[in-house]
C-alpha distance (Angstrom), angle and dihedral (degrees) to the residues before:
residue distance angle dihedral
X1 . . .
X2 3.79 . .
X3 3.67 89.3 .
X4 3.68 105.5 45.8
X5 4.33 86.6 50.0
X6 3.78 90.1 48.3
X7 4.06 91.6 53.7
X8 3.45 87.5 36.7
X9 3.80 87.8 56.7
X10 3.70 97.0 35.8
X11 4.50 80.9 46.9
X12 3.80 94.3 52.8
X13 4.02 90.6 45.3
X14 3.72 93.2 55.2
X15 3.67 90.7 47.3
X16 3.91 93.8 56.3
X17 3.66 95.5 42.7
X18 3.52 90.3 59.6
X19 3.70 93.7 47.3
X20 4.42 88.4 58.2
X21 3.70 102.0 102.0
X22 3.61 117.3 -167.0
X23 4.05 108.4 -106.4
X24 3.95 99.5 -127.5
X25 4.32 108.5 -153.8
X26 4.03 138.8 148.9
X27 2.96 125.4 -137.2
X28 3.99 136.8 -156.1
X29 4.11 147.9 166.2
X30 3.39 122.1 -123.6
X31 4.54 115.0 -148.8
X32 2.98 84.1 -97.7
X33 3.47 107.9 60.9
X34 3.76 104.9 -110.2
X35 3.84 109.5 131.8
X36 3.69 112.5 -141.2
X37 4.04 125.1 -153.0
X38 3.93 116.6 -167.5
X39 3.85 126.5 -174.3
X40 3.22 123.9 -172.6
X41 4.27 123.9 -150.3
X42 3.54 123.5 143.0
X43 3.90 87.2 -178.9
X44 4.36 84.5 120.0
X45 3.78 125.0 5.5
X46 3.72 97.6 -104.0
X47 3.60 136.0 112.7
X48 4.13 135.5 -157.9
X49 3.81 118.6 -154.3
X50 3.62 113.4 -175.4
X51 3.39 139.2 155.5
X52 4.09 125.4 -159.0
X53 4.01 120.2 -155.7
X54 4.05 121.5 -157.4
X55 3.71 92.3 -124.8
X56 3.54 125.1 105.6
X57 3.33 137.4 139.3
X58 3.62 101.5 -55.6
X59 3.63 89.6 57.3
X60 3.85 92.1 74.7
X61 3.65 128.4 94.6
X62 4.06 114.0 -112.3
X63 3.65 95.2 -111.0
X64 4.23 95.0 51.1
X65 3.75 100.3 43.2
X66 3.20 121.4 161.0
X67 4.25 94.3 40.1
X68 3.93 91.0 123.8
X69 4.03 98.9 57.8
X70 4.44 82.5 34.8
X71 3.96 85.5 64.7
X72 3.53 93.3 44.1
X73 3.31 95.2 66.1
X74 4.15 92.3 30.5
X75 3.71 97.8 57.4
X76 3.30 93.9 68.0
X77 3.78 97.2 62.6
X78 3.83 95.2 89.8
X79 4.16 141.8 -94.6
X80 3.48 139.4 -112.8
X81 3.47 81.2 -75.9
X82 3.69 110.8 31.8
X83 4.38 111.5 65.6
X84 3.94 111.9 -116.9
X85 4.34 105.6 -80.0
X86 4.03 91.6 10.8
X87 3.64 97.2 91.5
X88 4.50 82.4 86.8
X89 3.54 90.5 36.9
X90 4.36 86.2 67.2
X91 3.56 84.1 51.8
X92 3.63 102.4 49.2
X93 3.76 103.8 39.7
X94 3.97 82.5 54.3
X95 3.73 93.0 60.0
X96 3.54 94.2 -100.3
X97 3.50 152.8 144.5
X98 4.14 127.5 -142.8
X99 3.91 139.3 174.8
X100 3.44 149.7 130.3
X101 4.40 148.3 -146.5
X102 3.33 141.4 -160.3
X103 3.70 135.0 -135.9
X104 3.87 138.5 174.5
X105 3.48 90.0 -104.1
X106 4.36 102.9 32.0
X107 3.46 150.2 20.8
X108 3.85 117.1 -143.1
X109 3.54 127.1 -157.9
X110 4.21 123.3 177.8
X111 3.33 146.8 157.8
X112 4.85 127.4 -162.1
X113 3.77 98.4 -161.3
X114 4.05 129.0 156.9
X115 4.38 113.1 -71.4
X116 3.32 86.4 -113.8
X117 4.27 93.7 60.0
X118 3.54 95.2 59.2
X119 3.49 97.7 112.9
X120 4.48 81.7 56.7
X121 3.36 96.5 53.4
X122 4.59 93.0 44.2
X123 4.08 86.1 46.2
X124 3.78 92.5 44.4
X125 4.17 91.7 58.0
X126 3.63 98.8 32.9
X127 3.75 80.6 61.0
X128 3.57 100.7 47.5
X129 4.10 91.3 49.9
X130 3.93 94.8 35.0
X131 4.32 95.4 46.8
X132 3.33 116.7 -14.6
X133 4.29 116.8 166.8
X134 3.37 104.3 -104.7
X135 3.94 98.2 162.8
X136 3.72 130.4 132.5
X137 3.93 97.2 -95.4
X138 4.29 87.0 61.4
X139 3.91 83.4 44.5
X140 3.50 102.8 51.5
X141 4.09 92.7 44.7
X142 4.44 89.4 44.8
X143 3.86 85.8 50.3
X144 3.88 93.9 65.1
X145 3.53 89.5 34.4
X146 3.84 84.8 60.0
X147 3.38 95.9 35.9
X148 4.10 90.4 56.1
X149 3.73 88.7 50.2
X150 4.27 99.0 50.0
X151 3.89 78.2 47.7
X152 3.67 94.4 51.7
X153 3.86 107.0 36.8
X154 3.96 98.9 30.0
X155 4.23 119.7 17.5
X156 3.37 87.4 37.0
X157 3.73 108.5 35.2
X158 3.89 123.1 87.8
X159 4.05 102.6 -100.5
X160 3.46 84.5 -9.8
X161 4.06 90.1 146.2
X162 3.75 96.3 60.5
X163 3.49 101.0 103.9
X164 3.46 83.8 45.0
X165 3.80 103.6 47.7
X166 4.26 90.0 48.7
X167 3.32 96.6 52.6
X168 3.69 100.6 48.1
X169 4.00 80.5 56.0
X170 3.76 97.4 37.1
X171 4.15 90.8 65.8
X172 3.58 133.9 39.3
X173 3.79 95.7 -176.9
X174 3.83 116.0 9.2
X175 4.00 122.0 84.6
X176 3.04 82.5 -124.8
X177 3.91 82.5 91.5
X178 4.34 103.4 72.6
X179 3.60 117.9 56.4
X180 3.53 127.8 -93.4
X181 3.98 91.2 -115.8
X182 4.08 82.5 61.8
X183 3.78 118.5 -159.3
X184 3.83 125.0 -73.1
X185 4.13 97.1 -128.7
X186 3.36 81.0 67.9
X187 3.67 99.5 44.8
X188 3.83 83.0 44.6
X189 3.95 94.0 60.7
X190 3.48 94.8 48.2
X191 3.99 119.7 106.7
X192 3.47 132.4 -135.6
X193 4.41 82.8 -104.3
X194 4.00 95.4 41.8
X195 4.64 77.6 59.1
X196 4.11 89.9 38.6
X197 3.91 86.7 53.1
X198 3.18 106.0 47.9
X199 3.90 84.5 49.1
X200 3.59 93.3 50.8
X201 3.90 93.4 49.2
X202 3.71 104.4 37.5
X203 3.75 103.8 32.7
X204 3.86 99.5 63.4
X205 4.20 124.5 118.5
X206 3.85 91.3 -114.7
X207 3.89 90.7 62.9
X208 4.37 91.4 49.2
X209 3.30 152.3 85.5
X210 4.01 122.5 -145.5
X211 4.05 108.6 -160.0
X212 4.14 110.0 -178.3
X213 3.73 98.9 -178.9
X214 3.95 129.5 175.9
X215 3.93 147.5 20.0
X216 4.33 88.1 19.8
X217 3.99 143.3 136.6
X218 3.60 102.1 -135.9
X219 3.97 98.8 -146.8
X220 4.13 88.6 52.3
X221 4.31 84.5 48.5
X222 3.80 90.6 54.9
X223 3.37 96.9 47.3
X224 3.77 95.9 47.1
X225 4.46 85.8 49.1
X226 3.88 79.2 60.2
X227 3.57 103.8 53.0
X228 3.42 97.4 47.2
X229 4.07 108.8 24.5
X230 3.92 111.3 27.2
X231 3.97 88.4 69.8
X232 3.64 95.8 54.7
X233 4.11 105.6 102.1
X234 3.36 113.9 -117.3
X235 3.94 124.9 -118.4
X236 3.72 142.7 -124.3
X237 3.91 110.1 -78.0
X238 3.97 112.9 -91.0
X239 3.52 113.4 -139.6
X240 3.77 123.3 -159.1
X241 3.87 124.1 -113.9
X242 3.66 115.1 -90.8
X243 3.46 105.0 -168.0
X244 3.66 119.3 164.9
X245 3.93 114.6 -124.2
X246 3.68 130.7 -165.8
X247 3.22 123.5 -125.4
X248 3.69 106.6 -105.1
X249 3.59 116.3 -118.6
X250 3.81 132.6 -170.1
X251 3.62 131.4 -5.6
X252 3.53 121.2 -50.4
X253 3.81 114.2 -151.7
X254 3.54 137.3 -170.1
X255 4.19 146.3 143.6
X256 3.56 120.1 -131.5
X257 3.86 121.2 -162.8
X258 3.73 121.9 -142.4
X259 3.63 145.9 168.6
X260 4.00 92.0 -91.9
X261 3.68 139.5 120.2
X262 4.03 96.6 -151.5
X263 3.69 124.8 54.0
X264 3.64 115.9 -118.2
X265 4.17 122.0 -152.0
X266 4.01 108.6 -152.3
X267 3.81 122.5 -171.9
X268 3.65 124.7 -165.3
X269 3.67 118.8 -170.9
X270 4.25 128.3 175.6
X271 3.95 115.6 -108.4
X272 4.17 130.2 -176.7
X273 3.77 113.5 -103.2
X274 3.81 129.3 -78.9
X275 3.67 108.0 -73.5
X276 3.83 104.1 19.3
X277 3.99 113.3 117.7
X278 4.16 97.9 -105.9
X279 4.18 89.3 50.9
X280 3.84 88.2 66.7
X281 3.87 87.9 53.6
X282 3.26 93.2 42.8
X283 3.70 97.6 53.9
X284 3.58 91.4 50.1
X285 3.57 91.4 61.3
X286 3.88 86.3 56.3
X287 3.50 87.8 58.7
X288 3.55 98.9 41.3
X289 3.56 89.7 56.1
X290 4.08 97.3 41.7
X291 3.19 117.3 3.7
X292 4.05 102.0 115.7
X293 3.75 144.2 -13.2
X294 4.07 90.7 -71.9
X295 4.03 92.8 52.8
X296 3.47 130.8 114.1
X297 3.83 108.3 -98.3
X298 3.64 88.9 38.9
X299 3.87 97.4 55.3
X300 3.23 91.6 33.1
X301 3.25 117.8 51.7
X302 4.18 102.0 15.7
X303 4.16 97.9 33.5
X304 3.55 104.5 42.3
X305 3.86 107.4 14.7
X306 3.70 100.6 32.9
X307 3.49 89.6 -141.1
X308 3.57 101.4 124.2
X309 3.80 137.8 50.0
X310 3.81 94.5 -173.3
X311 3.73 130.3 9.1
X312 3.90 135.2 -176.9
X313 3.80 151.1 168.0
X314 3.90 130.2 -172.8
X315 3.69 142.3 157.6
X316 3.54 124.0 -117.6
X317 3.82 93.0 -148.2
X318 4.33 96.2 -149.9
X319 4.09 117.4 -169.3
X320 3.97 83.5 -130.2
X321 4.07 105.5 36.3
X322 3.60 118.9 -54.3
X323 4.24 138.1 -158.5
X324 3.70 132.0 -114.0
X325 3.42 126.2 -133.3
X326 3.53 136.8 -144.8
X327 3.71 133.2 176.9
X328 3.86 152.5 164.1
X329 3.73 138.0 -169.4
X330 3.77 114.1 -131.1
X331 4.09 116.7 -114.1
X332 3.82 106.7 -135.0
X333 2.94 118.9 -68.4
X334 3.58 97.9 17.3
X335 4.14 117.0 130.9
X336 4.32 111.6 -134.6
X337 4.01 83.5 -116.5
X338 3.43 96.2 61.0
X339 3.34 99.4 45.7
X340 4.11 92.6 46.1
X341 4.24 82.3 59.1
X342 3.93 83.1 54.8
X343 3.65 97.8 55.8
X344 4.10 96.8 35.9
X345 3.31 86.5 50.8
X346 3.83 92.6 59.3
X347 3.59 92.1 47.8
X348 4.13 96.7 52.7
X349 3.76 81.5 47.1
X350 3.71 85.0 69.9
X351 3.50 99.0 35.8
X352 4.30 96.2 54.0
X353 3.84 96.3 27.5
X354 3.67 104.7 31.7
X355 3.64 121.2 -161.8
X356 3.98 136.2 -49.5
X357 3.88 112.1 -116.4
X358 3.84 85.3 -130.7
X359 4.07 92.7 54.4
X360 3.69 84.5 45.2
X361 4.01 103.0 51.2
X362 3.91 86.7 49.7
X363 3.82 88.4 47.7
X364 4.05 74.9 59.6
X365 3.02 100.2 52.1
X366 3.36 104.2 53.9
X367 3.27 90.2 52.9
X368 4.47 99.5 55.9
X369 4.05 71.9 46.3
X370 3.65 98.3 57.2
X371 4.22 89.9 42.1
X372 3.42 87.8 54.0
X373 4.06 100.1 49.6
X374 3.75 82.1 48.6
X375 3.81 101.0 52.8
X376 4.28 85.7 48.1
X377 4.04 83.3 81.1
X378 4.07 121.9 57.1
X379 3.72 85.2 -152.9
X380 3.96 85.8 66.9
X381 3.71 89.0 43.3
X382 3.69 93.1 57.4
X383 3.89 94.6 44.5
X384 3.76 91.0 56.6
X385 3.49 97.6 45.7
X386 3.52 97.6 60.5
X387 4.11 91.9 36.3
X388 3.83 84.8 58.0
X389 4.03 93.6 49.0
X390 4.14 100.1 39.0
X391 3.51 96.0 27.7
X392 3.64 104.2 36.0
X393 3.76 111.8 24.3
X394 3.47 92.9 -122.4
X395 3.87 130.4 75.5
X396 3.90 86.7 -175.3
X397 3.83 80.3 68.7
X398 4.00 92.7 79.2
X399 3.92 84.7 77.7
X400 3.35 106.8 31.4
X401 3.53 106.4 30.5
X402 3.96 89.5 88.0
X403 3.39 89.3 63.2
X404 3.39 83.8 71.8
X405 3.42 96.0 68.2
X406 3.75 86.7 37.4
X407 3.65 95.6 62.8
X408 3.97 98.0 58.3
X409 3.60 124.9 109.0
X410 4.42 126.8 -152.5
X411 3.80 83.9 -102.7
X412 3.96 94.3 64.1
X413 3.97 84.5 49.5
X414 3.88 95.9 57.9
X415 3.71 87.3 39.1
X416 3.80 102.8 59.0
X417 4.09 84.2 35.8
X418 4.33 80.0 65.1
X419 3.84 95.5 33.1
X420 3.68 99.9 50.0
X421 3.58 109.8 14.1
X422 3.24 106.6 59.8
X423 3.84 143.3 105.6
X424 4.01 95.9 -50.6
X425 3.78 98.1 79.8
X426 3.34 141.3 113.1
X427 4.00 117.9 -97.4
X428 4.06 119.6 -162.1
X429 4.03 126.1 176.0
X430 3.54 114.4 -153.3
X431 3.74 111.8 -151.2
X432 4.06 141.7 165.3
X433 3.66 112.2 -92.4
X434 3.53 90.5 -126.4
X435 3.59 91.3 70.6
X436 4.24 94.2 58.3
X437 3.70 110.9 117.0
X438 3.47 117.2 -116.1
């Protein structure tokens, strides 16, 4: 039986490798500093136009957080050209499809319309970074917007403050430390020039990517990135935080009490940033750990202990060194120290016995799998292009960076499981109010 799964494994890996096609692009700066990304497949008769700013939420100051997820939301209220709320109106009567996200490190902005609506979607962004309404009508509507949405998906949400809660422990310094949805006092304080500064600053061609990905004639693409960006004036130079962190030491305990019946164990542990060598490692231990019904936490803890009722472990993948995260939601019954010996237990697992070759080829698997199921959409096409170039340094990194992953062996696994998951980390119990002391 061990046999037939391994050349099953070893079958299916073959297969996807020779389903990776190399994503073919060109790639150019206009005077003004915007870089500009164009692939070209004419597989369907769609395009995506999108445009990706290095601002996130560690770009804001400590008094005004939460301005990168604000103008997320505000940036779609119109321009000098575009009447407040019909900037998605464009979009839809076109046939299309629009949105936008935030991160610590980005702010995304893109549009999949028709081919033939390309010229829509390259107007619609050159106005949003050349003149977009940022006034304190748009501000004061986004700000219950925003506020709606903290209520919905964090005060309101079961654990919904966990990202929240290991950050703010994971950091002393960096902004990495508050949330990317930010906090509204802050929001609140803000005047209708703190918003038009942060506009001004951030929002500028020299601090953007332009990715134009899908059924396109290249010359007609360029010429169209003329019209509408090359006359929009460049701004000052944006330079990246460079905030001094201390190395964390120790473990960093603490109990939060929430409106929850089940206790909740939350561990937040330290990583390298997004595209150093460890991060790949370290993301594969994620996976090992959670990535499907046959991983670690999940057999572990919720098959054969009945411990669990829901387990998980990601990476937040950080420009400037990020944290992993695991966590597990207590069966009934089960006490938050029990259930923290459950999941450290997995983890020294890894770190004394490693990882079976056979475990680790369908780790790789899934992976190639997951690339591929990306790649079916030029949407995700698009998205990784311009995460490989401002993220990255490197748009050549949207085909190679797999290989990455690809080049690991089980004994990297078990040695970022001892590097970075060990006893410096931060510790959190989950628990019903009703059980706070008085």
């Amino acid at each position: 039986m061990r046999i037939a799964a391994a050349a099953t494994i070893t079958m299916l890996a073959t297969t996807t490798i020779a389903q990776r096609s190399e994503i073919a692009f060109t790639e150019f700066d206009l005077d003004n500093g915007l870089h500009v990304i164009l692939h070209e497949d004419h597989t369907t008769p769609i395009v995506t136009v999108s445009v990706m700013y290095h601002v996130g939420s560690k770009n804001e100051d400590p008094t005004r957080r939460g301005f990168a997820h604000f103008f997320e939301h505000l940036l779609f209220e119109g321009s000098e050209n575009i009447d407040r709320g019909e900037f998605s109106r464009y979009v839809e009567k076109a046939g299309g499809v629009l949105n936008a996200n935030t991160t610590a490190d980005r702010t995304y902005y893109y549009e999949v319309l028709p081919s033939n609506q390309l010229e829509l979607g390259l107007w619609l962004e050159s106005e949003r970074m050349l003149h977009a309404k940022v006034d304190q009508k748009g501000v004061d509507t986004q700000r219950e917007v925003v506020k709606e949405e903290r209520r919905q998906r964090y005060e309101n949400q079961p654990y919904g403050t966990i990202l929240m809660e290991v950050l703010s422990r994971s950091y002393a310094n960096h902004p990495y430390r508050w949330p990317t949805i930010g906090f509204m006092e802050d929001l609140n304080a803000a005047s209708e020039a703190d918003y038009k500064d942060f506009y001004k600053r951030f929002y500028v061609p020299n601090n953007a990517v332009l990715v134009i990905a899908g059924d396109i004639d290249q010359q007609s693409a360029r010429d169209l990135v003329a019209r509408y960006f090359k006359d929009i004036p460049r701004g000052k130079e944006v330079l990246q935080p460079d905030v001094k962190e201390p190395e964390p030491k120790g473990e960093r305990r603490d109990v939060v009490y929430d409106r929850i019946q089940l206790p909740a164990v939350v561990l937040g542990f330290r990583i390298p940033p997004a595209g150093s060598k460890d991060f790949y490692a370290v993301d594969m231990v994620n996976r090992l750990l959670s990535n499907g019904n046959s991983s670690r936490l999940n057999v572990a803890l919720k098959d054969q202990q009945e411990k669990a009722i829901a387990t998980g472990a990601f990476s937040l993948p950080f420009e400037q060194g990020g944290v992993a995260v695991m966590y597990a939601i207590a069966n009934a019954g089960v006490g938050a120290d029990d259930l923290e010996r459950g999941m450290l237990e997995e983890v020294r697992r890894i770190q004394q016995e490693g990882v079976p070759k056979e475990e680790f080829q369908k780790l790789m698997t899934q992976l190639e799998t997951e690339l591929v199921q990306d790649r079916a959409r030029v949407a995700g096409i698009a998205s990784d292009l311009a995460r490989c170039y401002l993220l990255l340094g490197d748009t050549r990194l949207v085909n190679t960076e797999i290989d990455r992953y690809l080049q690991l062996t089980p004994d990297d696994l078990k040695q970022a499981a001892i590097t970075y998951f060990g006893p410096t980390r931060v510790v959190l119990h989950y628990l019903p109010k009703g059980e706070r002391k008085p």
